[in-house]
N, C-alpha and C positions, 0 to 999 in steps of 0.2 A: 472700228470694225475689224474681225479678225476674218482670215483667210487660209486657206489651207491651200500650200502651193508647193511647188520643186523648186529645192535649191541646189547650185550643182557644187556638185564635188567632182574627184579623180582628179587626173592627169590629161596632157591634151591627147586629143582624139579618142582618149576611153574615159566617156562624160556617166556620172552614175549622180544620182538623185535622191537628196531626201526629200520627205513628205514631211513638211513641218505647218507648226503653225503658226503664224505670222499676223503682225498690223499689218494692215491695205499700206500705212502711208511708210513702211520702210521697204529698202533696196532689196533686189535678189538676195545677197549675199549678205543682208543686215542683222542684227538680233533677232532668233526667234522665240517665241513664247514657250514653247515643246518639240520636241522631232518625236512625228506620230509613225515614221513606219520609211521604208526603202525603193526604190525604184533601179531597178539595172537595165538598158533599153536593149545591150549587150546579148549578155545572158539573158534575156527578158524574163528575171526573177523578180518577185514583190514580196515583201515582207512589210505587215498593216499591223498596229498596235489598234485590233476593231475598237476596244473599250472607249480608250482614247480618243479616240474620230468618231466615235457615234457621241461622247460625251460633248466634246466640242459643236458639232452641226445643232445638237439638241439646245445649247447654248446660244447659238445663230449663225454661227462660221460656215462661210460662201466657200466652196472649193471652188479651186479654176476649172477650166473645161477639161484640159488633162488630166486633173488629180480626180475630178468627176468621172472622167471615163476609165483610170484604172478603177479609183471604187466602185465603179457600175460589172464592170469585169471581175471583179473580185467578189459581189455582191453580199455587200455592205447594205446596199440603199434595201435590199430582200432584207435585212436584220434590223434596220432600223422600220419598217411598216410591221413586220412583228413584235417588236416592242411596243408596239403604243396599239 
C-alpha cells in the first residue's frame, strides 16, 4: 500500500518537509516512490505537485492526517470531486 506522508529534511531546529510518496512498510527517511510537492512549517510555504497527488489518491494512496490537512488547505480534495 502506498502513502503519502512528510519526510524531513533541513538542519536541526529548522525541520522542512517533503510530501513524498511512500510504501506504508518503509521508514521516515527510506526510499520513496516520488516527492509530490514541499512543506516549510517555518515559513509556512507549500508547494504541491496537484497532478501528481490527485494521480496517486485516484490510484489508492492513504495520505497521513497531516499531509490530509495541508491538501484539505490547499484544496486539492475541491479538485479532485471536480474531476470525477
Amino acid at each position: 500500500m502506498v502513502k503519502l506522508r512528510l519526510k524531513r529534511c533541513g538542519r536541526k531546529q529548522r525541520p522542512v518537509y517533503r510530501i513524498v510518496a511512500i510504501d506504508v512498510r518503509s521508514r521516515r527517511e527510506g526510499r520513496d516512490l516520488r516527492k509530490v510537492g514541499f512543506y516549510d512549517p517555518i515559513k509556512n510555504q507549500t508547494y504541491l505537485n496537484v497532478p501528481a497527488i490527485l494521480d496517486f489518491i485516484k490510484k489508492g494512496a492513504q495520505p497521513t492526517g497531516t499531509v490530509h490537512d495541508i491538501l484539505k488547505k490547499a484544496g486539492v480534495f475541491m479538485e479532485l470531486s471536480l474531476n470525477q
